[in-house]
C-alpha positions in Angstrom: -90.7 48.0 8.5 -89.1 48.6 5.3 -89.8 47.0 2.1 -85.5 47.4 0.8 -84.3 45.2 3.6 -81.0 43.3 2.5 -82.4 40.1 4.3 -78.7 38.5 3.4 -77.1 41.7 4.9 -79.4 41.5 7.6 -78.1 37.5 8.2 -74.9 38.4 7.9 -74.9 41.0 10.7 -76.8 38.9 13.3 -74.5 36.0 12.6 -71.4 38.8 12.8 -73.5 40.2 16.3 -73.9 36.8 17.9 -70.2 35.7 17.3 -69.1 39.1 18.4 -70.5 38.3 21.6 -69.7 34.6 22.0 -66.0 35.6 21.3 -66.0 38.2 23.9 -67.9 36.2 26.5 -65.1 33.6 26.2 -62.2 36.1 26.5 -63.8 37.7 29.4 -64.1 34.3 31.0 -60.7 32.8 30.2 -59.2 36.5 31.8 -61.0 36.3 35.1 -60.8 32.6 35.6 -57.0 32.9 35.2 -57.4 35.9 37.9 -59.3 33.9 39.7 -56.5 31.1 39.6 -53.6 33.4 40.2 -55.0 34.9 43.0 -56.3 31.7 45.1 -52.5 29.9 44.4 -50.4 32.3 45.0 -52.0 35.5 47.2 -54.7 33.4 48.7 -55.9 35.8 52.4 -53.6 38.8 51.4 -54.9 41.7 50.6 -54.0 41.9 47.2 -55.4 38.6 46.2 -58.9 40.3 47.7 -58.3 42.7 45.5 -57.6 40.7 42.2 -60.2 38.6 43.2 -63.0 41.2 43.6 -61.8 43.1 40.5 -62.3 39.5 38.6 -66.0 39.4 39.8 -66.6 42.7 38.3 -64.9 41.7 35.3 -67.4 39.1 35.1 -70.3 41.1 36.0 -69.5 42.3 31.7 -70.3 39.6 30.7 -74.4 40.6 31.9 -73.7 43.9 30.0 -72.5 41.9 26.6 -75.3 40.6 26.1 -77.9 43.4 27.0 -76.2 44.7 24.5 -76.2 41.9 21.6 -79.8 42.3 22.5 -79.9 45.3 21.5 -78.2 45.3 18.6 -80.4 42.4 17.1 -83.6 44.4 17.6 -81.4 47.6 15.5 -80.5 44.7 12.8 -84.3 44.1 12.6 -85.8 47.0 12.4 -83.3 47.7 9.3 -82.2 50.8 10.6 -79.0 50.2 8.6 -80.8 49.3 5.5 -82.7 52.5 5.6 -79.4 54.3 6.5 -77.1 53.0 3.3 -79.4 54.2 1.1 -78.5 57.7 1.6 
């Protein structure tokens, strides 16, 4: 690890990652429940609301990527690869 890590740089970025993904999480949510909704009032056993309601689910299934990926992005904030990177 190296020694020049901006811990409050480092703070700032995870706090900045974490909301990032809560925000996001939220939208995503808000979206495909309103899908979800529109498509069980008024298409309920047509085809199209099928299809709205199976593109929702997917939209959803994004939500499993999000945070795979804030995971990710904590470990890079960690190992100070940005640290080590502003200094050049």
């Amino acid at each position: 690890m190296p020694r020049n890590i901006d811990e409050g740089a480092q703070a700032k970025r995870r706090s900045d990652a974490w909301a990032s993904a809560m925000v996001s999480t939220v939208m995503i949510l808000l979206a495909a429940g309103l899908k979800l909704g529109l498509a069980w009032y008024y298409l309920k056993g047509s085809f199209w609301g099928a299809v709205l309601t199976i593109l929702s689910v997917l939209e959803l299934a994004t939500i499993v990527a999000i945070w795979i990926l804030l995971k990710r992005r904590l470990k890079e904030i960690e190992g100070g690869e940005e640290d080590a990177a502003a200094q050049y």
